[in-house]
C-alpha positions as CSV (number, residue, x, y, z in Angstrom):
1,X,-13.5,-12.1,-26.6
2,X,-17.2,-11.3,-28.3
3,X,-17.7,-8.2,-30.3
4,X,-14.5,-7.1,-29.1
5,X,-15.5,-6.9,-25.2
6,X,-13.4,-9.3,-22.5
7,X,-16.3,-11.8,-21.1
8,X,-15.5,-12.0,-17.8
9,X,-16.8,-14.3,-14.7
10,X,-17.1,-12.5,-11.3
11,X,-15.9,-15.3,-8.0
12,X,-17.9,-13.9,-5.0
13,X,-20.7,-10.9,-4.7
14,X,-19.8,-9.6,-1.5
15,X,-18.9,-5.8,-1.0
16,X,-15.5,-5.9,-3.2
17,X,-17.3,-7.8,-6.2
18,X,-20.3,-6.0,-6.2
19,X,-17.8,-2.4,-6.7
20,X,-16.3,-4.9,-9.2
21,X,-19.7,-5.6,-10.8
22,X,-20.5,-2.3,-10.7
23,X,-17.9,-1.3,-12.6
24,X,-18.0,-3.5,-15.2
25,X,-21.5,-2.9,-16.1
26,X,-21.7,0.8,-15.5
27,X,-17.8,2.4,-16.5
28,X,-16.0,-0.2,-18.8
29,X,-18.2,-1.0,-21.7
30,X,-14.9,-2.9,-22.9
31,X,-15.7,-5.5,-20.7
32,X,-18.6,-7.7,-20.3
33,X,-19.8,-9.5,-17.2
34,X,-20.9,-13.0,-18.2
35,X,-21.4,-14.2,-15.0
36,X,-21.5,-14.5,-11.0
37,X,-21.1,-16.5,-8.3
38,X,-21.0,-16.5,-4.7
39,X,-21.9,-19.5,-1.8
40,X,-24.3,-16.9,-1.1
41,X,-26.7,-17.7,-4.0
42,X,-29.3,-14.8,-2.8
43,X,-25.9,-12.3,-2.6
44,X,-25.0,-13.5,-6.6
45,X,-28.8,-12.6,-7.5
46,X,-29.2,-9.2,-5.9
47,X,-25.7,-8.3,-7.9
48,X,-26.6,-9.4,-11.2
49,X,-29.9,-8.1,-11.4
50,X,-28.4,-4.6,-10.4
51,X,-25.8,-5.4,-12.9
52,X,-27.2,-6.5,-15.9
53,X,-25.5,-10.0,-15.0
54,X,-27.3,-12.6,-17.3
55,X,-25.9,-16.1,-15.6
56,X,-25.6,-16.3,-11.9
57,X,-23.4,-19.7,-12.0
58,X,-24.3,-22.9,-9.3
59,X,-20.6,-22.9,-8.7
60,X,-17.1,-21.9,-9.8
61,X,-16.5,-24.6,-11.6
62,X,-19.6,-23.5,-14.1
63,X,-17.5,-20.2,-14.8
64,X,-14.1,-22.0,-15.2
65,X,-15.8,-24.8,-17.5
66,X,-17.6,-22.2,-19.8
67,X,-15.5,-21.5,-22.9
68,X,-17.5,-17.9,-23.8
69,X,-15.5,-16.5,-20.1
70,X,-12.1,-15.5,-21.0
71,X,-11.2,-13.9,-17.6
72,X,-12.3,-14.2,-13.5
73,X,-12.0,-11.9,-11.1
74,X,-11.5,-13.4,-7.9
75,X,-13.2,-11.5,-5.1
76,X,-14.2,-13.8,-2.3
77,X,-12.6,-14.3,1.1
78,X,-8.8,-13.8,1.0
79,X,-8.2,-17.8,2.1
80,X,-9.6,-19.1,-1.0
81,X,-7.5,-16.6,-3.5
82,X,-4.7,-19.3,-3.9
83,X,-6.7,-22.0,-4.8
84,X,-9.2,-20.1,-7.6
85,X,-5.9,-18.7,-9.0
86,X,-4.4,-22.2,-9.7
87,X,-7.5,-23.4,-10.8
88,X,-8.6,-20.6,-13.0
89,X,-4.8,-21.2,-14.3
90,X,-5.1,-24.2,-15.4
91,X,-8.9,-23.7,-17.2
92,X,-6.5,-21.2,-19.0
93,X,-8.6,-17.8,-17.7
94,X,-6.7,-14.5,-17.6
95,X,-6.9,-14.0,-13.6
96,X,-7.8,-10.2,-11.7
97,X,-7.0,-11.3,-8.0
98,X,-8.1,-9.2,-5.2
99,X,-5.5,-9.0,-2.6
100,X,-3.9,-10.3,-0.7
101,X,-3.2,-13.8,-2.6
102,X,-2.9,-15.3,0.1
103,X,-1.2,-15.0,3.5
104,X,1.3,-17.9,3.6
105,X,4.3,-16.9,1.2
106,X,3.8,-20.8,-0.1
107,X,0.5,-21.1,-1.4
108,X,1.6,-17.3,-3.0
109,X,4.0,-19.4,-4.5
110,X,2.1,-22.2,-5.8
111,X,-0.5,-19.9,-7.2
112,X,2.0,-17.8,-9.3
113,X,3.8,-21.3,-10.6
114,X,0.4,-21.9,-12.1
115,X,-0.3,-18.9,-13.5
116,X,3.1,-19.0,-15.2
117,X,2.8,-22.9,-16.0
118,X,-0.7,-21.8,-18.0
119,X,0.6,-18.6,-19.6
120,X,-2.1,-16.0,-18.1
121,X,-2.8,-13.0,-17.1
122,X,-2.6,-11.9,-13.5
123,X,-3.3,-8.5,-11.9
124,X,-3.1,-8.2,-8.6
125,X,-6.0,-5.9,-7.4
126,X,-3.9,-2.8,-5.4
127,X,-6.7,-0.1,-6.9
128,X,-4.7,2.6,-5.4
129,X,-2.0,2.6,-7.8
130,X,-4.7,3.6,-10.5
131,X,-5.7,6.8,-8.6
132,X,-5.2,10.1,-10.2
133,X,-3.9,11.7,-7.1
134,X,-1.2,9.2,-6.2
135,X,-0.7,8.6,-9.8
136,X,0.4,12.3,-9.7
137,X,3.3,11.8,-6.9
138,X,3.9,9.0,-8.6
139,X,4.8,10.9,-11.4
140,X,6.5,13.8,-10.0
141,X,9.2,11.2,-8.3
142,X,9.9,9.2,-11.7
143,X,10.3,12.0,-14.1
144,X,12.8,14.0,-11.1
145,X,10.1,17.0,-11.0
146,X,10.9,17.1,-7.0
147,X,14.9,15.7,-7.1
148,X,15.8,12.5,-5.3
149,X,13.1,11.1,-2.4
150,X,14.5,11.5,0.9
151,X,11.5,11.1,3.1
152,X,8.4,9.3,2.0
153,X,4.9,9.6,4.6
154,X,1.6,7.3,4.0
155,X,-1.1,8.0,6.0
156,X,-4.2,5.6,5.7
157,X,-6.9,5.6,8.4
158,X,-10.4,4.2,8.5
159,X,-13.2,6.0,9.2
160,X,-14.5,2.6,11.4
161,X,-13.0,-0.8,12.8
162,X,-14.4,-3.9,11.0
163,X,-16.2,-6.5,13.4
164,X,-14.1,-8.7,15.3
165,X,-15.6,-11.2,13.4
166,X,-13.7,-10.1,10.4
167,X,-10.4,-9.3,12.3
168,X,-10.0,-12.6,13.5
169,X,-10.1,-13.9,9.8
170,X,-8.8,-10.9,8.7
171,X,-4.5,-12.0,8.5
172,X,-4.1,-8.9,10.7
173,X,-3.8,-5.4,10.7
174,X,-0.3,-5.8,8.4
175,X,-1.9,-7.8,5.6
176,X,-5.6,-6.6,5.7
177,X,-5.2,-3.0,5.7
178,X,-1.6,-1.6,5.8
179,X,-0.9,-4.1,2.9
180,X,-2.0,-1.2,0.3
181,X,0.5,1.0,2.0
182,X,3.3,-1.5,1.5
183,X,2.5,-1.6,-1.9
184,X,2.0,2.7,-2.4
185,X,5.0,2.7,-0.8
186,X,7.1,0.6,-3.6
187,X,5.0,1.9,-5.8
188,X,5.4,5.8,-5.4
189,X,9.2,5.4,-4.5
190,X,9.5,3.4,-7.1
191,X,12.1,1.2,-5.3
192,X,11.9,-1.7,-2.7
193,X,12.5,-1.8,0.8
194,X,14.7,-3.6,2.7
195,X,13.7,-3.1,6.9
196,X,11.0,-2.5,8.6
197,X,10.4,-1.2,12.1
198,X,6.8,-1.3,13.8
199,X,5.6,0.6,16.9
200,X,2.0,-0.5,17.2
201,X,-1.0,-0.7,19.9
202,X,-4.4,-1.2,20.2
203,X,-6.3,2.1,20.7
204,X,-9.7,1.6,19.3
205,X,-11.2,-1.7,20.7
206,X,-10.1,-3.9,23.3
207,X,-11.9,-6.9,21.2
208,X,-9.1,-6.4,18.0
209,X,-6.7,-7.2,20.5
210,X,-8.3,-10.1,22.5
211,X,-8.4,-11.2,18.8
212,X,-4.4,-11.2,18.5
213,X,-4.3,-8.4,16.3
214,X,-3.4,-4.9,16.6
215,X,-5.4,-1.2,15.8
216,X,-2.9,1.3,15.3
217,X,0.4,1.0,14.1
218,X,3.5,3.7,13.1
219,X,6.0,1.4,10.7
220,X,9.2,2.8,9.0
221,X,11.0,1.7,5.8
222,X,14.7,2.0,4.7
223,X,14.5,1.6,1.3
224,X,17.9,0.4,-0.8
225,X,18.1,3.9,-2.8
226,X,18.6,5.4,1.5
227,X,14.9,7.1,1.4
228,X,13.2,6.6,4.8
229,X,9.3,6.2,4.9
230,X,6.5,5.7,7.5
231,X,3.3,4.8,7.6
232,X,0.9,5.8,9.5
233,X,-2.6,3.6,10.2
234,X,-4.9,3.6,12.6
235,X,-8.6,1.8,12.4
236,X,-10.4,4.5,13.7
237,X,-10.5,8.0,12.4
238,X,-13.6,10.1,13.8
239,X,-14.0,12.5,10.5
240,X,-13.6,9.4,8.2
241,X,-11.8,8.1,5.7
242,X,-8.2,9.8,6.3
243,X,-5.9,9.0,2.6
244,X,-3.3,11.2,1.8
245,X,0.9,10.8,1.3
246,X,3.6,13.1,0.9
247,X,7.3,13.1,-0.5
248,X,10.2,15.3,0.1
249,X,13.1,15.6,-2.3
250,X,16.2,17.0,-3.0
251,X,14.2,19.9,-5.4
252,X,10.9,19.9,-3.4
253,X,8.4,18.4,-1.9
254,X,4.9,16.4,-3.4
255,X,1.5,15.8,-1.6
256,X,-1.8,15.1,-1.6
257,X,-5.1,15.7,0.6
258,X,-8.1,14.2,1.5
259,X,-10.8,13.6,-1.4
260,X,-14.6,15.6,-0.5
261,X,-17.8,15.2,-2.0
262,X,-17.6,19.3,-2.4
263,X,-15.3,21.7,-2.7
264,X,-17.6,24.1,-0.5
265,X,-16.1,26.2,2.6
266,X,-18.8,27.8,5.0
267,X,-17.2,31.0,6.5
268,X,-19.2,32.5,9.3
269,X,-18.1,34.5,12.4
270,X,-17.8,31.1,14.7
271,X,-15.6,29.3,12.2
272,X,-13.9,28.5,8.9
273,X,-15.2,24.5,7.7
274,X,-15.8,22.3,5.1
275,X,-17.6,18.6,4.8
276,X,-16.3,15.6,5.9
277,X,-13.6,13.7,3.7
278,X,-15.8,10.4,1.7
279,X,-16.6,8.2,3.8
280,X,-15.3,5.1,2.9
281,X,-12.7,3.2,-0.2
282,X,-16.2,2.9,-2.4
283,X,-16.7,6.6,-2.3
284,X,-12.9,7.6,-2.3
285,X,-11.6,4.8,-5.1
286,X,-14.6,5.0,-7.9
287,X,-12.2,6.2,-10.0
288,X,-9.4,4.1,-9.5
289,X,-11.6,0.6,-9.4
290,X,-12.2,1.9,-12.9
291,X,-8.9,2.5,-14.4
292,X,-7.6,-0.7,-12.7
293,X,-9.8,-2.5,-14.5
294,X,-9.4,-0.9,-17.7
295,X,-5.8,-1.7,-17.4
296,X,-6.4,-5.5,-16.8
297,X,-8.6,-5.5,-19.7
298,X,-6.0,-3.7,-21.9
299,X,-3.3,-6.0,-21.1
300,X,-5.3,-8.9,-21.8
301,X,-7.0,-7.4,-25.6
302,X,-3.2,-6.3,-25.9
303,X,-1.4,-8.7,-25.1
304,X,0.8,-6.9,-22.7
305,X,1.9,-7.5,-19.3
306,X,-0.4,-6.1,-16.6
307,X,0.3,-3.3,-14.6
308,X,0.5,-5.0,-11.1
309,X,2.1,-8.2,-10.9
310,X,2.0,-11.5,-8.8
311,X,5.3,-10.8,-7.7
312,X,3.5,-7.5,-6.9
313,X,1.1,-9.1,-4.8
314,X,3.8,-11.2,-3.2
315,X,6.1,-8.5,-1.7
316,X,3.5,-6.4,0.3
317,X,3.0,-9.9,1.9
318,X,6.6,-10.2,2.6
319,X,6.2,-7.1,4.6
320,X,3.2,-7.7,6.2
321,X,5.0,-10.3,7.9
322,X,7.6,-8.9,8.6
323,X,5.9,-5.5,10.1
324,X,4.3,-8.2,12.7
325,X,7.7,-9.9,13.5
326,X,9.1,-6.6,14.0
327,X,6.2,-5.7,17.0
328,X,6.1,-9.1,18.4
329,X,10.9,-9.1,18.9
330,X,10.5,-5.3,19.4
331,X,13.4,-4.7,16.7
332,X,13.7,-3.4,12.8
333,X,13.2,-6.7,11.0
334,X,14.9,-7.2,7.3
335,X,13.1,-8.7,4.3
336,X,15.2,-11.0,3.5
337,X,14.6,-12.5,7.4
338,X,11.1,-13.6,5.5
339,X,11.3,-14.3,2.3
């Protein structure tokens, strides 16, 4: 660390580094961004001049090899997570991983073998845990403000499809997109599940499913502790970006809407409304990208395990695959079938 601020080297400049880069520069002045790369040299440029990004590296291996760079975060396509995880291991970086780490519970494997062979830091990047809203329901199910969970409901839709050039790199619905419900779900129960059961079509766009993948999907849970959960996803929602989860308990019940750019409601004669939800995860999870990297940063100055884990990252992936073995045998599907 220089002057106290965690020098870190930013792996790809796509959409999910440049929020990354973003937040670095402009919301956590504990951290400093040393550097960026991409295999889109014109992509790394346009980020760190926004940024305030002094080196835009030839390679990864000019970021790894630099002893000023304490930590990476890895943000470039999903199938090269496992492999710049064991490497960044072994150059002895602290690691922030976008999810998923990979899709094959093997390479997960490898990766998190090196990480614990090198003695790093990995967090596993799941931003929704860090939002204040879900933090919140989070909350009022650990300190027993609503009772015991008995029913848990996710709902997470996006406002468009991605191109079917994406989906057919993608993993899949399970371990693109539903993946941060898997995780919410452990996360705000607070306990891991054991089955799944998926229902699932495609709704949207014939094209997702010429690609092998599916659009809209309705999965339950049976956790261990007996609570029950669903999640709801669809690809598509017309009015946008559609986040919100509730939990019933023994004493109650906790929720929570839709974030707005306003809090504005027009009342005329026709009809009571209000603006569109924000649009997208950038608008909705500003907040949360910040505090997640905050956290990362803390555990490293700190010295203290991070707040999401590889093992973290590992289990959602578990039930990613087992949500799709579920739809394709068209029966509830146990963890412990996977992995």
């Amino acid at each position: 660390m220089i002057n106290n601020r965690l020098n870190i080297g930013i792996i790809g400049a796509g959409r999910i580094g440049k929020v990354h880069a973003e937040t670095i520069a402009f919301r956590v002045p504990e951290a400093n961004a040393a550097a960026i790369t991409d295999l889109n040299q014109d992509a790394a440029e346009q980020v760190a001049a926004r940024c305030g990004i002094p080196v835009v590296a030839a390679s990864v291996d000019q970021i790894l090899d630099d002893p000023d760079i304490d930590a990476v975060l890895i943000c470039s396509s999903t199938d090269t997570h496992a492999d710049l995880t064991i490497r960044a291991a072994r150059a002895r970086k602290h690691i922030f991983c976008e999810k998923p780490i990979d899709h094959s519970l093997a390479k997960i494997d490898a990766a998190l073998a090196a990480v614990a062979e090198a003695g790093v830091k990995l967090q596993i990047g799941f931003n929704r845990r860090f939002d204040p809203n879900f933090a919140r329901v989070r909350a009022a199910v650990q300190s027993g403000e609503i009772g015991s969970p008995r029913l848990l409901h996710i709902i997470s839709r996006d406002p468009a499809p991605p191109p079917v050039s994406y989906v057919k790199v993608s993993g899949g619905m399970f371990l693109d997109m539903t993946i941060h419900d898997f995780d919410m779900a452990r996360f705000l129960i607070g306990d891991e599940v054991e089955e799944v059961y998926t229902a699932a079509g495609v709704m949207v766009d014939p094209a997702i499913g010429e690609a092998g993948d599916l659009d809209t999907a309705l999965i339950t849970l049976k956790f261990r502790n007996g609570v029950i959960g669903s999640i709801d996803n669809c690809r598509q929602a017309a009015y946008g970006y559609d986040q919100r989860a509730e939990i019933l308990g023994s004493a109650g019940s906790v929720s929570t809407a839709n974030c707005y750019p306003n809090e504005a409601t027009i009342s005329t004669g026709e009809s009571v409304r209000r603006d569109l939800p924000l649009n997208f995860f950038m608008d909705r999870y500003t907040e949360s990208f910040t505090r997640e990297v905050r956290a990362f940063v803390q555990a490293v100055a700190e010295d203290k395990p991070t707040p999401v884990t590889g093992i973290d990252g590992r289990i959602p992936v578990v039930m990613g695959l087992a949500a799709r073995k579920s739809f394709d045998e068209r029966r509830p599907v146990r963890l412990e079938e996977i992995g």
